[in-house]
Phi, psi and omega in degrees: 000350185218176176281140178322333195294340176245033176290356188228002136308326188216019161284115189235058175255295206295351181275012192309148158276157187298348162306331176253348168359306184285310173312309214288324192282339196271333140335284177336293210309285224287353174293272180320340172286317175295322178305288190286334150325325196248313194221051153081157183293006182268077241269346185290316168243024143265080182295329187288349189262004192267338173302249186351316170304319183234031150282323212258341175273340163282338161250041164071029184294115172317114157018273183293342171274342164284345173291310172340307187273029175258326188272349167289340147309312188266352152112024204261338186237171168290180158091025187245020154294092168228141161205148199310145137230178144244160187197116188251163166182244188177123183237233184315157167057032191036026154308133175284127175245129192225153187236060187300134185230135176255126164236159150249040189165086186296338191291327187249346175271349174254336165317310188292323179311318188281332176299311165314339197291297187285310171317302181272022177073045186205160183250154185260169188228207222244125169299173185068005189270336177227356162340308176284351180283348225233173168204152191279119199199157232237091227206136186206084182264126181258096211293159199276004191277325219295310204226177174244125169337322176285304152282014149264351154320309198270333172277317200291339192278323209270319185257044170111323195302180211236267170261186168194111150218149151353105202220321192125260161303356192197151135302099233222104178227110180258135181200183181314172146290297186336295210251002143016292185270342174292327186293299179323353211234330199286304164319307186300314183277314187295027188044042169262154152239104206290158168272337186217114176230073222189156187264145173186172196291128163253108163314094173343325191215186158202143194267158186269149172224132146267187179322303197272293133026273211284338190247348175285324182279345163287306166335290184348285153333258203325319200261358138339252139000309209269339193270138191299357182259336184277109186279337187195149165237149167207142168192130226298040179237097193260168209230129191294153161306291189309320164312332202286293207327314179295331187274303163281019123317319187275000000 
């Protein structure tokens, strides 16, 4: 939702309270219907379905519904039509706004999107329209008390990660998707806990927001967000600590 450096000031999906649980697993599945679709039920050779696997295992997703979606994936039960879309667009203050979406009806899912869209004051757009702005990445923020820079440099760097940076509270680590689930797994045998975990869009650039902005593009998100077909919102804008500070007071 920001240039990374404030990503865990206004990232809020993985922070849901248990009153949305049920949404959130239900996200999950469609992650893993999708995984397993594309490179098989097997998470030792499918990295891409171990990104879910172990969304669902931080939230406490039962056994038997994950299997469920591995096998609605792999064709063993009905109920594995889902399919990727993105649906980009802009919202207050020309923030580029991208939406990864799982559906199993595009027909009824991009009218609500784009509504949502218009209701927060922003328009969905064109494919490809806000696309280049953005890159695809693998993102693991570690608070800086847990390790010293220097050895979580050598385990994140050694299973593959891109960067490490330096934030003050927290340690902010980016690599491929490919290796994702490795860096992460690497982290994980290193008794680390991440704060933020997740493959997602990073922006190249960022627009600066003040106040009224800042709470018009959050509105934005959240009602995103909100919808059960959204799998991730990204978007290119940041927000000063003292705003977010203004913002969460209000």
């Amino acid at each position: 939702m920001a240039g990374h450096s404030k990503w865990a000031n206004i990232q809020h999906r993985k922070g849901r309270v248990d009153a949305q649980r049920g949404k959130l697993w239900s996200k999950i599945s469609k992650a893993i219907i999708v995984a397993a679709k594309i490179g098989g039920g097997d998470p030792s050779t499918n990295a891409r379905l171990r990104v879910p696997l172990a969304d669902a295992k931080a939230a406490c997703m039962p056994k038997d519904n994950i299997q469920r979606a591995i096998k609605k994936g792999t064709g063993e039960l009905e109920g594995g039509d889902v399919e990727e879309i993105i649906y980009e667009g802009y919202g207050p203050a020309g923030v580029a706004v991208m939406c990864d979406i799982l559906t199993d009806n595009r027909n009824r899912t991009a009218p609500e999107i784009r509504k949502v869209f218009e209701l927060n004051g922003g328009k969905m757009g064109n494919t490809n329209c806000v696309s280049y702005l953005f890159e695809r990445k693998g993102l693991i923020c570690i608070p800086s008390d847990q390790i010293e820079e220097e050895a979580l440099m050598e385990v994140a760097l050694e299973s593959g990660a891109d960067d490490i940076d330096n934030q003050g509270e927290q340690y902010e680590i980016t690599c491929s998707p490919d290796v994702y689930s490795d860096v992460l797994d690497a982290l994980i045998a290193a008794e680390l806990e991440p704060t933020v975990k997740q493959v997602t869009r990073i922006p190249n650039n960022t627009v600066d927001l003040e106040l009224e902005d800042g709470r018009k593009i959050l509105k934005l998100l959240q009602a995103l967000d909100d919808h059960d077909d959204v799998q991730n919102v990204s978007a290119n804008f940041n927000i000063s600590d003292e705003t977010m500070a203004q913002l969460a007071d209000s």
